[in-house]
Each structure stands twice: as structure tokens, then as C-alpha cells.
C-alpha positions as CSV (number, residue, x, y, z in Angstrom):
1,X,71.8,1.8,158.7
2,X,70.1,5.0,160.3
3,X,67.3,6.5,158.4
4,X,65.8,9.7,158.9
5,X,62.4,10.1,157.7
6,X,60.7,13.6,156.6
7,X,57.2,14.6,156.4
8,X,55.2,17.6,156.7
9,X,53.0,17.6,160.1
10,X,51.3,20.5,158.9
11,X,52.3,22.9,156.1
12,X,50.2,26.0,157.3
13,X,51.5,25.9,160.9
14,X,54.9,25.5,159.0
15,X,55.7,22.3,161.1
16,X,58.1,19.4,159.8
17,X,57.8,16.0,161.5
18,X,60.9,13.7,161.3
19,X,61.5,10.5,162.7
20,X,64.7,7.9,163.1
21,X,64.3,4.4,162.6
22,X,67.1,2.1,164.9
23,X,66.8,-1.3,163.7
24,X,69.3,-2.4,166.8
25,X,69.3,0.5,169.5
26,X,71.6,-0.1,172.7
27,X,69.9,0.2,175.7
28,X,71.1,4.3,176.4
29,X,70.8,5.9,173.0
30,X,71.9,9.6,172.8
31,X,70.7,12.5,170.1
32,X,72.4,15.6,169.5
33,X,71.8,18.4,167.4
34,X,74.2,20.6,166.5
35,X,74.0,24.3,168.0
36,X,75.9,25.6,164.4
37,X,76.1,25.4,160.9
38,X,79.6,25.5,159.2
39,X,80.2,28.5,157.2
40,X,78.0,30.7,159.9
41,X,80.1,31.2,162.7
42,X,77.6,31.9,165.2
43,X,75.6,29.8,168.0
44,X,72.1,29.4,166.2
45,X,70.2,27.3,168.9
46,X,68.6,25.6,166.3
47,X,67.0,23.0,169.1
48,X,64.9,25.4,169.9
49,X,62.6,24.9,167.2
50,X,63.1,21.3,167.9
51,X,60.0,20.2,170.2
52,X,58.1,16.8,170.9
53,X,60.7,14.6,171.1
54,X,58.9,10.9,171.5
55,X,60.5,7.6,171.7
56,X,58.8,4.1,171.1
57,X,59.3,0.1,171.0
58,X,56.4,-1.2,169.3
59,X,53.6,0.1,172.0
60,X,55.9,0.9,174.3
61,X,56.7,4.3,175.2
62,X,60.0,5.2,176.9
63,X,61.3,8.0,178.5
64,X,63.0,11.0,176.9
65,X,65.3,13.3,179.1
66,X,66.8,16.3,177.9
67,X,70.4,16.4,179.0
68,X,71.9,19.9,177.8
69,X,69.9,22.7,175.4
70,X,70.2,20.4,172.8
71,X,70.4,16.7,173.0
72,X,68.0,14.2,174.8
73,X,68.8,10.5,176.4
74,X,67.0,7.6,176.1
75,X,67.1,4.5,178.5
76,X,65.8,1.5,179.5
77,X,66.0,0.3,175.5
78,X,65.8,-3.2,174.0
79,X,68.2,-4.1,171.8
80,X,66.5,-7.0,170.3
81,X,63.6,-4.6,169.0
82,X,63.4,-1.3,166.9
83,X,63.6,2.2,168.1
84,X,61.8,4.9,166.5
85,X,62.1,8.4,167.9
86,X,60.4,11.6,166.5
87,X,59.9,15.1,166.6
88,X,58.7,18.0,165.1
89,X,60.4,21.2,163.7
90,X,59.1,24.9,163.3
91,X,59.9,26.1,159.8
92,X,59.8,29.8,159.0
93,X,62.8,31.2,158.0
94,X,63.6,31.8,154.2
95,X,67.5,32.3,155.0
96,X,69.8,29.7,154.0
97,X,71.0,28.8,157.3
98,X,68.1,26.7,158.7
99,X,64.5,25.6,157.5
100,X,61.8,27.1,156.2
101,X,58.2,25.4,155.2
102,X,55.0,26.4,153.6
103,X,51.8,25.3,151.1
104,X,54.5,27.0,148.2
105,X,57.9,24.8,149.0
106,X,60.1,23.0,151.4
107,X,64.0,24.1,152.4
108,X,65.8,22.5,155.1
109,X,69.7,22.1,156.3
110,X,70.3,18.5,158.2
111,X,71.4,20.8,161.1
112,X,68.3,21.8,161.4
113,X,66.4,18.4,161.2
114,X,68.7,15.5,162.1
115,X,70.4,15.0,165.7
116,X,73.0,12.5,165.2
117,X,72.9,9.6,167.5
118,X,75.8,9.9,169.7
119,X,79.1,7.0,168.7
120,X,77.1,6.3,165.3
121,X,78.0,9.3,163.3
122,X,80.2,7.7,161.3
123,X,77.6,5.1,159.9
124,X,75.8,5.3,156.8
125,X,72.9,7.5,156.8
126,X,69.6,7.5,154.7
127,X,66.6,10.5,154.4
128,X,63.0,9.4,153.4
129,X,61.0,11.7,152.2
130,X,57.1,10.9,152.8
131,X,53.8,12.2,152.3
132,X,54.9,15.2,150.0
133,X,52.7,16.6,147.3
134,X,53.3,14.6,144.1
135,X,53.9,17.1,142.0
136,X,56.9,18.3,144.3
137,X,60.2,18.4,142.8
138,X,63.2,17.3,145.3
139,X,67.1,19.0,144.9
140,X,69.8,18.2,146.8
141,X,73.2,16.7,145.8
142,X,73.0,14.0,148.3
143,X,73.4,10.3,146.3
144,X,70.0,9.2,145.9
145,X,69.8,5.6,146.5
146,X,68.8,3.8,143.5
147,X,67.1,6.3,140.7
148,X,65.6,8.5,143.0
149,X,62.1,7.6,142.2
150,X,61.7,6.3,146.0
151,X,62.1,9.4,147.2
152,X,65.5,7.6,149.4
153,X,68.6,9.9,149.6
154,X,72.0,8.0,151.2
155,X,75.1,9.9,152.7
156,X,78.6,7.7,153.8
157,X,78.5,9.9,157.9
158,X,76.5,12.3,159.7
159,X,78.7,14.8,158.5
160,X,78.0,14.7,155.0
161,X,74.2,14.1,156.0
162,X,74.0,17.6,157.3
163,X,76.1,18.8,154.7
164,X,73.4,18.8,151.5
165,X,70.6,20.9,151.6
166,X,67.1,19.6,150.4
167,X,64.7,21.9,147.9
168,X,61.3,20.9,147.7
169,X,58.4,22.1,145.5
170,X,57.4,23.5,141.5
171,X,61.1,24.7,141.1
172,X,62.6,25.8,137.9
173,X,65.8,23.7,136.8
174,X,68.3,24.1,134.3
175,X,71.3,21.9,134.2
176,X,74.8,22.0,132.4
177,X,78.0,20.1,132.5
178,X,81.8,21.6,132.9
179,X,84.4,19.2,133.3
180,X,82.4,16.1,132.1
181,X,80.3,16.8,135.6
182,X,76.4,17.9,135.7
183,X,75.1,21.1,137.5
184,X,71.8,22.0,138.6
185,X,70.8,25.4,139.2
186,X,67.7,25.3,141.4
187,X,65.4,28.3,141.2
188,X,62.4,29.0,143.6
189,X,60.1,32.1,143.4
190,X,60.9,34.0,140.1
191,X,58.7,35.8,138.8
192,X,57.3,35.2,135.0
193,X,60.4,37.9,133.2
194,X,63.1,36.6,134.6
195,X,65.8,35.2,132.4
196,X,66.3,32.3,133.6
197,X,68.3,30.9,130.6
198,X,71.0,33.3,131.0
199,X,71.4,33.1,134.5
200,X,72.4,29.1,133.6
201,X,74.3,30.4,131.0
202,X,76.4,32.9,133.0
203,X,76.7,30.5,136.1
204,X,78.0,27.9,134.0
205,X,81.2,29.9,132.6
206,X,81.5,31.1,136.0
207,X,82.2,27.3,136.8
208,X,84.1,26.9,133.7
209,X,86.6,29.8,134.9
210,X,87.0,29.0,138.5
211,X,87.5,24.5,137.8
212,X,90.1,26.0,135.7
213,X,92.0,28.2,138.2
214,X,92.2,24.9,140.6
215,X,92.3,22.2,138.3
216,X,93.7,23.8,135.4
217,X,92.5,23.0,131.5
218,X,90.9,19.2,131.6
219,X,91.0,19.3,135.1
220,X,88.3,17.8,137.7
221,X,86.4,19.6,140.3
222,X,86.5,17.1,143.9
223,X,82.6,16.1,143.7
224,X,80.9,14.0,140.9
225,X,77.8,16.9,140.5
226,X,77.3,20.5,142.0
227,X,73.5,21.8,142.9
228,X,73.1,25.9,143.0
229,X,69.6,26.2,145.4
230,X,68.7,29.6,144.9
231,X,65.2,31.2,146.5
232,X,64.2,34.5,145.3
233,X,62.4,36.6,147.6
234,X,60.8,40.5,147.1
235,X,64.0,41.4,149.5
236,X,66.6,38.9,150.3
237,X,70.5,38.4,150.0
238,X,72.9,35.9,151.3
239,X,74.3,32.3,150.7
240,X,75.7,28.9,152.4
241,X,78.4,26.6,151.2
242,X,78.4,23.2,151.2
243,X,80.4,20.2,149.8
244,X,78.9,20.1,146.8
245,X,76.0,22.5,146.5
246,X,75.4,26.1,147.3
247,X,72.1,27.7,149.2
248,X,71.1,31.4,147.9
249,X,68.8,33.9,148.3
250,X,68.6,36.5,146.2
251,X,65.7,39.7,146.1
252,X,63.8,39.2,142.2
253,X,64.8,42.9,140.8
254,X,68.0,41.2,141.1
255,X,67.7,38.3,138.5
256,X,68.0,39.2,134.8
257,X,65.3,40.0,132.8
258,X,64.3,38.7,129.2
259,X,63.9,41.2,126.7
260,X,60.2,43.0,125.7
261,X,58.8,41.3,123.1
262,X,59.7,42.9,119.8
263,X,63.1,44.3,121.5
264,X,66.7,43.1,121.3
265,X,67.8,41.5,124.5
266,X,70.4,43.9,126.5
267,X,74.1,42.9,127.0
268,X,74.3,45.0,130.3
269,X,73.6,44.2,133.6
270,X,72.2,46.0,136.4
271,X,74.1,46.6,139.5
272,X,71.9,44.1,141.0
273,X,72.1,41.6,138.5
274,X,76.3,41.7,138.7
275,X,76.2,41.1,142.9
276,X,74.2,38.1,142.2
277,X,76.6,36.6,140.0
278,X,79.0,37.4,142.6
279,X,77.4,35.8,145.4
280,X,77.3,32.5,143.1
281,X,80.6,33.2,142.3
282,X,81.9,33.5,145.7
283,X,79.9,30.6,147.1
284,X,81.4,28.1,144.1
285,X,84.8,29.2,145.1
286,X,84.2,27.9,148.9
287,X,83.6,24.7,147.7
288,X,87.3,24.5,147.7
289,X,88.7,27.4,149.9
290,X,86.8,26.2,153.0
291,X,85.0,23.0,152.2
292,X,88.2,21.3,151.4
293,X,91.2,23.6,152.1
294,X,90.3,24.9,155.7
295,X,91.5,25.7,158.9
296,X,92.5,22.8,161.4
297,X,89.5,23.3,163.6
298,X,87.3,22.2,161.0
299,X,88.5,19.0,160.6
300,X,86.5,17.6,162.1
301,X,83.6,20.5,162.6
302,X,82.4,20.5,166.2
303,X,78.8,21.4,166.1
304,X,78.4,20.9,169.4
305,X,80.4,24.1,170.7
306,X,82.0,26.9,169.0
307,X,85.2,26.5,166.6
308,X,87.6,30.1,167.2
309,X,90.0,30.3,164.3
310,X,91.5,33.2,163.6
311,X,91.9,32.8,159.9
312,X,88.5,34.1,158.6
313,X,90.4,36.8,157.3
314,X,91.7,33.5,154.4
315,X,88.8,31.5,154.3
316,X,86.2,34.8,153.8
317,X,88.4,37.3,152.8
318,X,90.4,35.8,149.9
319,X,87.0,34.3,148.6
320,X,85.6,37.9,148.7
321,X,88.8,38.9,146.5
322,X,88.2,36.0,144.0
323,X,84.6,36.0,143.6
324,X,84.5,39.4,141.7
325,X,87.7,38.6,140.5
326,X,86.2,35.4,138.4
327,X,83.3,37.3,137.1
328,X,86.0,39.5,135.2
329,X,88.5,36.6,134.2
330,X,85.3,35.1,132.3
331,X,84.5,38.1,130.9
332,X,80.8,38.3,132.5
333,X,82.3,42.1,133.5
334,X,84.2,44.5,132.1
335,X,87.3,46.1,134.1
336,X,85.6,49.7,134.8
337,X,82.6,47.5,136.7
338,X,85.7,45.2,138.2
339,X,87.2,48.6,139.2
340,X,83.9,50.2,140.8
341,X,83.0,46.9,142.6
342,X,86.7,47.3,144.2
343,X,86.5,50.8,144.9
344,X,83.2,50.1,146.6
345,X,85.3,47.4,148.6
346,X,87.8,49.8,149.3
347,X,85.0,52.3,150.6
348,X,83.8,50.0,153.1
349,X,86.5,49.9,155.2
350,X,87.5,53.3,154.7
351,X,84.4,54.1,156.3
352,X,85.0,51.9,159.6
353,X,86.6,53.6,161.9
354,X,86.8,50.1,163.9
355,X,89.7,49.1,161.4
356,X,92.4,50.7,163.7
357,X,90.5,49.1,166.6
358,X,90.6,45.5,165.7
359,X,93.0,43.7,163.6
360,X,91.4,40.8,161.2
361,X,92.9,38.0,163.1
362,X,90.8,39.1,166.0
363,X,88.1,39.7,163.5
364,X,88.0,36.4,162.7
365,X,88.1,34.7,166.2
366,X,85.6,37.3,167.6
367,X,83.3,36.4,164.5
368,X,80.8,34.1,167.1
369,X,80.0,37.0,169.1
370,X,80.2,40.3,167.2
371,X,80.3,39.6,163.0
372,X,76.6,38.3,163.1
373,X,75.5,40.7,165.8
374,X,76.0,44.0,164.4
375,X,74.6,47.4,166.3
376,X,75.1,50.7,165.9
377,X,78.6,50.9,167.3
378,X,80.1,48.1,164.9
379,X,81.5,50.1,162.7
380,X,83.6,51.6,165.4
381,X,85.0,48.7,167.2
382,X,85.0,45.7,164.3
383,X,86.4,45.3,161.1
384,X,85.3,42.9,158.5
385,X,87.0,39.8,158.0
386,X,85.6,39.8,154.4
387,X,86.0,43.3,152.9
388,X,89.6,44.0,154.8
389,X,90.3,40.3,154.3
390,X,89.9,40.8,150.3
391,X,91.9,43.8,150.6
392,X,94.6,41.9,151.6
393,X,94.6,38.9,149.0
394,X,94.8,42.4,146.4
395,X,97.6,43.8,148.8
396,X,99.6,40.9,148.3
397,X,98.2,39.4,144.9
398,X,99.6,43.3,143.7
399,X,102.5,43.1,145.3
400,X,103.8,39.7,143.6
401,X,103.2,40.8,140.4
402,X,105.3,43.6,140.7
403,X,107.9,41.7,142.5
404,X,108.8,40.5,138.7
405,X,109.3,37.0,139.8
406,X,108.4,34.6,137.5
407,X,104.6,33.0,138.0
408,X,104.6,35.4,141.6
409,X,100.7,36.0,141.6
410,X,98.0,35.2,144.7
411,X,96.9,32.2,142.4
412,X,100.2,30.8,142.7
413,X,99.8,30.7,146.7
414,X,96.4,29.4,146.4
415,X,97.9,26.4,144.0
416,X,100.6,25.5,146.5
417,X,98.2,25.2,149.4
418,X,95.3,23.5,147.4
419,X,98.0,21.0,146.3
420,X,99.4,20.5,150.0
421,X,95.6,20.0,151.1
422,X,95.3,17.3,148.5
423,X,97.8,15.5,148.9
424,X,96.4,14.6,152.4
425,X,93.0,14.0,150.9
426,X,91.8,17.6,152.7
427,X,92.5,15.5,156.3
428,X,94.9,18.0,157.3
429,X,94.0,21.6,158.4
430,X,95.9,25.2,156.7
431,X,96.8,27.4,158.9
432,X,98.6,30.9,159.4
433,X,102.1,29.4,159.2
434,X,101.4,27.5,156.2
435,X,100.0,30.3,154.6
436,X,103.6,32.3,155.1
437,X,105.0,29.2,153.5
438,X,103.1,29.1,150.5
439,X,103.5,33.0,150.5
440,X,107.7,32.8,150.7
441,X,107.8,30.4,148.2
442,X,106.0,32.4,145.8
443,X,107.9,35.3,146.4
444,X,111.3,34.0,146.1
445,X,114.4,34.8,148.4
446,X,115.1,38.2,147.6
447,X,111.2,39.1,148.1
448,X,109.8,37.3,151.0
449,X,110.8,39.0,153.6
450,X,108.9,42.0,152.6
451,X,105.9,40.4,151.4
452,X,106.0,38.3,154.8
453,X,106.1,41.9,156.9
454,X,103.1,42.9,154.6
455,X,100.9,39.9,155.8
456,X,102.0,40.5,159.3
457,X,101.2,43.8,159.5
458,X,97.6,43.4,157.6
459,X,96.5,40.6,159.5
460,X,97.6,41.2,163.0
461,X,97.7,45.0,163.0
462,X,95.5,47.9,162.6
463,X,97.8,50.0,159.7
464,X,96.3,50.7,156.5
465,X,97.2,48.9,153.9
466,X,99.5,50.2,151.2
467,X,97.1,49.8,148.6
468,X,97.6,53.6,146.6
469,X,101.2,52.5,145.9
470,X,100.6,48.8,145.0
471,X,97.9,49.7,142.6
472,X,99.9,52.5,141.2
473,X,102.4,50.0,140.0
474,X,100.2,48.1,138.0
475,X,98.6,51.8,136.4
476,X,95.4,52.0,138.6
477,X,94.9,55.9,139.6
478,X,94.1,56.3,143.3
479,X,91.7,59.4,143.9
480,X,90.6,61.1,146.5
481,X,86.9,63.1,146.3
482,X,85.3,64.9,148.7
483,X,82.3,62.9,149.9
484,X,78.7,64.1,151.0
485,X,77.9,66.3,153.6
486,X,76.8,63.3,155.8
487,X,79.8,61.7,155.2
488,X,81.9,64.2,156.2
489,X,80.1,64.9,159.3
490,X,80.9,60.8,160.2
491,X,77.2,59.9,159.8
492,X,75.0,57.0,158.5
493,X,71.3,58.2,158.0
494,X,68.6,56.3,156.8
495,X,65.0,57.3,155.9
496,X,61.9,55.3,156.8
497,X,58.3,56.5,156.8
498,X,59.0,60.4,156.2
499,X,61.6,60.0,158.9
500,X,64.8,61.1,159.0
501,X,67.3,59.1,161.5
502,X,70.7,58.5,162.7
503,X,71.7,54.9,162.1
504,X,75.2,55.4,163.4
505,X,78.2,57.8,164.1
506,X,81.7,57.5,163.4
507,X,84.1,57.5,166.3
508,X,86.1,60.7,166.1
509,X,83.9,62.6,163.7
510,X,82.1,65.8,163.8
511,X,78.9,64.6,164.7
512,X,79.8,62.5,168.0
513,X,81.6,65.5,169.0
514,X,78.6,67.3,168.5
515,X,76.5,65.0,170.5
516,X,74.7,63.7,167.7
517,X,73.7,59.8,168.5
518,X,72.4,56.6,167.0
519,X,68.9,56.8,167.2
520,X,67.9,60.6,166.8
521,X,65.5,61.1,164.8
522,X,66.1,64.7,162.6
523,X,63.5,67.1,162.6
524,X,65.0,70.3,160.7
525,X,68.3,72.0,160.1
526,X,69.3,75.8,159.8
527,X,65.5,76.3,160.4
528,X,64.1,73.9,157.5
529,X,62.3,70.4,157.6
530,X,64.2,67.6,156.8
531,X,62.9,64.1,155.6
532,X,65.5,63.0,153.4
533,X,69.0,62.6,153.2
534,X,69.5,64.7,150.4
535,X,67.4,67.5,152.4
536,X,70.0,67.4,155.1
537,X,73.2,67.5,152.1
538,X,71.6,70.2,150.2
539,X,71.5,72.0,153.4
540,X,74.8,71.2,155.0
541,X,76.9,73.4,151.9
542,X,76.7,76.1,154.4
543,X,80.0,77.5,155.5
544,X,78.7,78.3,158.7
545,X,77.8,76.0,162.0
546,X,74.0,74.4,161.8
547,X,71.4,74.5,164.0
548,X,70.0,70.9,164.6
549,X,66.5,69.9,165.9
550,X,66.2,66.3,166.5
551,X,64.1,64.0,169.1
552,X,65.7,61.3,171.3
553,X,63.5,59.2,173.7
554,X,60.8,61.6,173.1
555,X,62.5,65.0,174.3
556,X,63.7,67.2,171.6
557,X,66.8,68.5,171.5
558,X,68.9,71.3,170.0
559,X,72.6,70.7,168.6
560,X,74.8,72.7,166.9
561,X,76.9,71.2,164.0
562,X,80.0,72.9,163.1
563,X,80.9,73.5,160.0
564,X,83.5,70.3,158.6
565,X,86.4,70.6,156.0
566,X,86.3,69.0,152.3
567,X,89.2,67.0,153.7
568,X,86.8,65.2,156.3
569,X,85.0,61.8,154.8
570,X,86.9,61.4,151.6
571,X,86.0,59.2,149.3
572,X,87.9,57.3,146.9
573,X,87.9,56.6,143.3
574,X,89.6,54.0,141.5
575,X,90.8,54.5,137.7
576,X,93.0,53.0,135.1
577,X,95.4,55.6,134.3
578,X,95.2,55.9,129.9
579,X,98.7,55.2,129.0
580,X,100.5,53.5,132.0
581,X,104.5,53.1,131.3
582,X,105.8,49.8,131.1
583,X,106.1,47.1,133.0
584,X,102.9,48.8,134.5
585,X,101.0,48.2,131.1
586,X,101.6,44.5,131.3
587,X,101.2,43.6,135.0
588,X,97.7,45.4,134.5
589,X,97.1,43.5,131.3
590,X,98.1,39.7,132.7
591,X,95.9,41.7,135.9
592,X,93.0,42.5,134.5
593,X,93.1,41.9,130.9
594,X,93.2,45.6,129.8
């Protein structure tokens, strides 16, 4: 049995020290720690926070030697004694991907903290944790071994080791149960008016909705409990999968808020509040599309090197489709905010000229050296793998409805592949081809071939997607609005400090062909000061070219922007058309319930 232990050195310098205990080392024992962590496809390094890597036999010290950026070697061991090798790990970053460690609380990923010992991964692991505060709280879903009170956690591999996150410190938890199995929602750092209680509430038929769409009514989710950690910060947003929890970070203006005392609480929910819900929701939905149904590279995960798969575009994309999609099915949303959170969708890639640069399989595959690296020229040589990916699973989700096969929806595909996944008990990997199996299938004979054209076309070229038509069909009104004066110049500004400045240009538009760049700072237009965005709009109704003053590397410069059409940067607008003609009326009823 390995064990892990896990103290804190020193909470103020933000220093973990952990330590593995090998009751019967062999003489050349290997660590490694893995350079990734699934579900963020880029190389993290996270060795380099790893430092002080010691190695003893009772007194005995023995040599460590670092044999690549992140594993280490250890010879000259007796097997007849006990190896214990430590090392300490810098904590200070409140994302979910790595560690983070403070006075307040404690947050770590195994991928951060454990190197596996090379040809014993598939052992049973253990995690100790020692010389915490007592009135620190531990969450993870790792097994605890016995009732917990020892502090001793117990995975069946490596694998699943790094594969449960660990919250430590005065948390708030609230716990429910769908499907006969418990659920913890963890929260750290809100502040004393959040509502908590709703936010369980609203998680939990969130759950309810999406064990259903898998599993069906008295079905069972594929883990025996489910832990939400969720850290709220003054500015934050993202989340993790894992197997059977779910790390997030969310900003506090986002969380709902109970009512003023004397007032009725409020029904609605802020912009902020809904995106929360749907970063739960889309994280829940990985647990299967991703954790369990996922691409053959995964399985097994390399952490060692990258993983290129070319399917983000399913994995991301159609879990960016769903997660909204749930929040409406459970009726946490009505369908004009399920409408606007699309049309925002839609919006996004609209706006990214890069979409008829790069098609979403290379999206995907290129993920580990441009998707987490973004500059200012990203928008006009990528394309997201989530928001055009989502667009697809509509594209084609739309497009079997209408077919007027019987049962043709999305969720029909995603049953067939689940149930092919299972079957193999998730040891077998779903790729492109079985995707355009599933898809077939669905369709029927006298439909496939057309639907197949439409995933061939979305995921390997650069063509818009037929969206105006499909939606059409089901009585969704696609319009077209002329956008801000910014927009229509193909600009991004963004204001810091009293500063007006250029965060990036949009290949082919009026400003790069006015020699406008990322990085100029504005100064005035047509003669006025300008600090603000809507300073430069309100001035930019001009019919006329504008004179621009703006600074680059110190020098100022003077451009002239021409005058751009209503046509230019169009924005679009999604809405229900009133009285939609049958069988429109139904397909957007079974849809969208309304």
C-alpha cells in the first residue's frame, strides 16, 4: 500500500509538505509527476512548484537525481527497510487546476501533489492528512477509509488518486440526494447574503434533470456520491471535472442573494447568477461526456506527454450545448433567457474572424498550444472548440427534429454512444467514426446522408453553419441588427484607468485597414477626448471619415477612419416567432417547451 501524507510546512509562505511512505521499495525507485491535468489540455509544468525532494532509510540519506523536468530516481535502496521520500509544494493559485494554500483554506489536485512511483500505479493508494487545524473541514469524494475520523482517504490506482480534489478549511456544506445517491455542494468564501440554500436547491434539480437524460426515470448515475467544490472569489470563473466531483470558481456578485429582511425573496436571477448555474451544469454533464464516454486517447490518460485528439469539438462543444440546455429542461430558465444565452453563443463566433481560418477538428488538436494561450490575434486565426462545437450539437440536434423521424433528436445520439461506452465498462475510447454511426442511426436511411454531409462540413471545414434555416424550421426568428460603431469598425476596446485601448482588430475590417493595432492606446476622435467606449460610439455616428489620435510605443500617431456601412459588424438576434405554423409549433414545443 502507498500512502501519501499531507501537511502544511508553512501556511503563510503557502508551502505544502508531502511525503510517501514505501513499506518495501526496490533498490531503483522512480517518481513522476504528471506535466497535465485531464480536462486542461495544456502542458502546466506543475513540477516546477515541486522542490526539495529528499529520500531516507531510517538515518540514511540517499541520493535523489532528477531524470527529466519532472521525475527524480532513486538508487542504491534496501528492500528489506522503508523508504520515505518528501517534498514540498508552492501553493498560490486559486484556479481549479492546481493548488492553492493559505491561513483561510487548503485546495489541491493529486496532480499537483503526488508523483506516482513508476510500475506501481496500479496499486492501492492512501492520503493522510496531518497537522491540520482542528476545526478544518476536509471534502473530497475519494473513499475515506474507515469513518473518516482518521483523517485517511483510499483510492483503487494512481489514476483515481489524482482524480479527487481535496477542500480544506470552515466551508459551508449543504447536501442532497437524487437517485438514492448523496451530494455535497462545497462552498468556500461567500460572503454573509448569499443564498446559499437556493443554490443547493437549484444544483440539485439540475442533477435530477441531467441523471434523467442518461439514465432515464429510476435510473443511476456511475459513482456512489458526487462532491460540487466551489471557491468564490471577488473575481473568478472557471471549473474542472473529475470522476465524481466538480472544482469551481465563481466571482461572489455571482451567487444568489437572500432576500432584505422584511422583503419577499425574488424569483429572478441575475445574468450572473444564471452563468453560474451553467458552469455547474456543464461541469455535472462531463462527468459522463468525458469522464466516462471519451476519446481513445484517454484511456488511459498520459500525463506524462501531451494527448492530441481532435474531438474537443464533442467532448467541449456538445457539453457547452447541453449545459444551458439542462438549466431550461428543469425549468431554472425560461426560453427568452435560453434564447439570449444562445444568441450570445451565436455572437461569439460571429465575431471571430478565425472561424473560416481553422476548422474545429484542428481546434481541438491545436488546443495544447493555442486554446489556453490566447493574444491579440486569436480571434483571427482560432476558433473555439466550445462555442462553434455547441453550435454544431444545435446544427444537428435541429436538424433531426425536423427530419420527422421518430425519437431523431441529439439526445438520441448521445444514448446510443453512452450505451456503447457502457457496455465496455468506459474501457473503450468514442471517436469520430463512431460518432457518424450513432448519428446515421438516428437519422434513418433516407436522412443520413445529409445530416452526415452536415457534420462533415462543420467539423472539418470553415463554412458557416446553416443555423438561420434550421432554426427557422422549428419557429425561431433569425435577425440581423446593426451593431455598435466599434463593432462595425472590427474592434475590441477595453477601458482601464481613464484609458481607452485597442484589445484587438478583426482581420479584414475597417480598422486593420486603417492601421489601427492591438495595443494603441486612443487619445481623441474628430477633435474630442475619448476615455470610454461609449465616447468613441457616440462619436463614430458621423457619416464622414474620423480623424484618430492615438499613442503606440510612446509616439503618437494620426489615423484616419473611414466611414463603415450599417451592413458591417452585424449582430444577431434570436426570437420565437408568435404564431409559428405547424409542425413548427411542435418541434419548438418538444424543443424548448414553449
Amino acid at each position: 500500500m502507498l500512502r501519501y501524507r499531507v501537511e502544511p510546512a508553512d501556511r503563510s509562505a503557502h508551502l505544502f509538505r508531502v511525503s510517501l511512505t514505501l513499506p518495501q521499495p526496490e533498490a531503483c525507485v522512480v517518481l513522476r509527476l504528471p506535466v497535465w491535468i485531464p480536462g486542461s489540455y495544456l502542458i502546466r509544468e506543475f513540477a516546477r512548484h515541486l522542490s526539495g525532494v529528499d529520500a531516507r532509510q531510517g538515518e540514511r540519506r540517499l541520493v535523489v537525481t532528477a531524470l527529466d523536468k519532472a521525475s527524480w530516481q532513486i538508487e542504491g535502496c534496501d528492500p528489506t527497510q522503508t523508504l520515505v521520500l518528501s517534498w514540498q509544494v508552492y501553493a498560490f493559485d486559486t484556479s481549479v487546476r492546481t493548488a492553492y494554500l493559505d491561513e483561510r483554506r487548503a485546495f489541491f489536485n493529486g496532480t499537483s501533489l503526488f508523483p506516482a512511483w513508476v510500475g506501481h500505479e496500479h496499486e492501492p493508494h492512501q492520503v493522510e492528512l496531518a497537522g491540520w487545524p482542528a476545526d478544518w473541514q476536509v471534502a473530497t469524494a475519494m473513499n475515506p477509509v474507515g469513518d473518516g475520523s482518521d483523517r485517511l482517504w483510499q483510492a483503487a490506482d494512481h489514476d483515481e488518486l489524482i482524480d479527487h480534489p481535496f477542500e480544506l478549511g470552515t466551508f459551508w456544506r449543504g447536501r442532497f440526494e437524487v437517485a438514492g445517491v448523496p451530494h455535497d455542494l462545497v462552498v468556500s468564501g461567500a460572503g454573509p447574503q448569499a443564498d446559499l440554500a437556493r443554490l443547493l436547491t437549484e444544483t440539485q434539480q439540475i442533477c435530477a434533470e441531467q441523471i434523467r437524460f442518461w439514465h432515464g426515470e429510476g435510473g443511476c448515475p456511475p459513482f456512489e456520491r458526487y462532491v460540487f467544490l466551489l471557491n468564490v472569489v471577488q473575481d473568478g470563473y472557471g471549473g474542472l471535472e473529475h470522476r465524481a466531483s466538480t472544482a469551481l470558481l465563481a466571482s461572489r456578485k455571482d451567487l444568489p442573494r437572500r432576500a432584505v429582511s422584511g422583503a419577499a425573496a425574488s424569483s429572478t436571477r441575475t445574468d450572473g447568477h444564471v452563468t453560474l448555474l451553467g458552469l455547474i451544469s456543464h461541469e455535472y454533464f462531463h462527468t459522463w461526456n468525458v469522464k466516462r464516454l471519451r476519446p481513445r486517447v484517454f484511456v488511459p490518460y498520459a500525463l506524462d506527454r501531451e494527448a492530441y485528439t481532435g474531438l474537443l469539438w464533442f467532448y467541449e462543444g456538445f457539453t457547452s450545448y447541453y449545459d444551458d440546455l439542462m438549466l431550461r429542461r428543469c425549468g431554472l430558465i425560461d426560453p427568452a433567457t435560453y434564447l439570449k444565452l444562445l444568441t450570445k453563443t451565436v455572437q461569439q463566433v460571429l465575431a471571430t474572424p478565425g472561424r473560416w481560418v481553422q476548422s474545429l477538428s484542428e481546434a481541438s488538436f491545436d488546443a495544447w498550444i493555442k486554446y489556453y494561450r490566447p493574444d491579440e490575434n486569436t480571434a483571427n486565426a482560432t476558433v473555439s472548440y466550445y462555442t462553434k462545437g455547441s453550435l454544431v450539437a444545435l446544427a444537428l440536434d435541429l436538424a433531426l427534429r425536423a427530419s420527422g423521424v421518430d425519437g431523431a433528436t441529439l439526445d438520441a445520439l448521445m444514448h446510443r454512444l453512452w450505451q456503447r461506452s457502457a457496455a465496455a465498462d468506459h474501457r473503450i475510447g468514442t471517436e469520430q467514426d463512431d460518432i457518424r454511426a450513432a448519428l446515421a442511426a438516428v437519422a434513418g436511411l433516407e436522412h443520413a446522408a445529409g445530416l452526415l454531409a452536415l457534420l462533415e462540413s462543420a467539423v472539418n471545414g470553415c463554412e458557416d453553419l446553416p443555423l438561420p434555416t434550421l432554426l427557422s424550421a422549428l419557429g425561431i426568428d433569425w435577425r440581423s441588427e446593426s451593431g455598435s460603431w466599434s463593432q462595425r469598425l472590427g474592434l475590441r476596446l477595453t477601458e482601464s484607468g481613464g484609458a481607452l485601448k485597442v484589445q484587438s482588430v478583426a482581420r479584414g475590417g475597417v480598422a486593420e485597414s486603417a492601421g489601427v493595432s492591438a495595443g494603441d492606446e486612443w487619445l481623441a476622435l474628430a477633435g474630442w477626448r475619448v476615455r470610454q467606449i461609449s465616447d468613441a460610439d457616440a462619436l463614430g455616428v458621423a457619416e464622414q471619415p474620423l480623424e484618430l489620435l492615438c499613442v503606440r510605443d510612446q509616439r503618437v500617431l494620426l489615423l484616419t477612419l473611414p466611414t463603415v456601412s450599417a451592413e458591417a459588424g452585424q449582430q444577431v438576434k434570436l426570437l420565437p416567432v408568435a404564431e409559428p405554423v405547424e409542425p413548427a409549433r411542435a418541434l419548438r414545443r418538444a424543443w424548448l417547451g414553449a
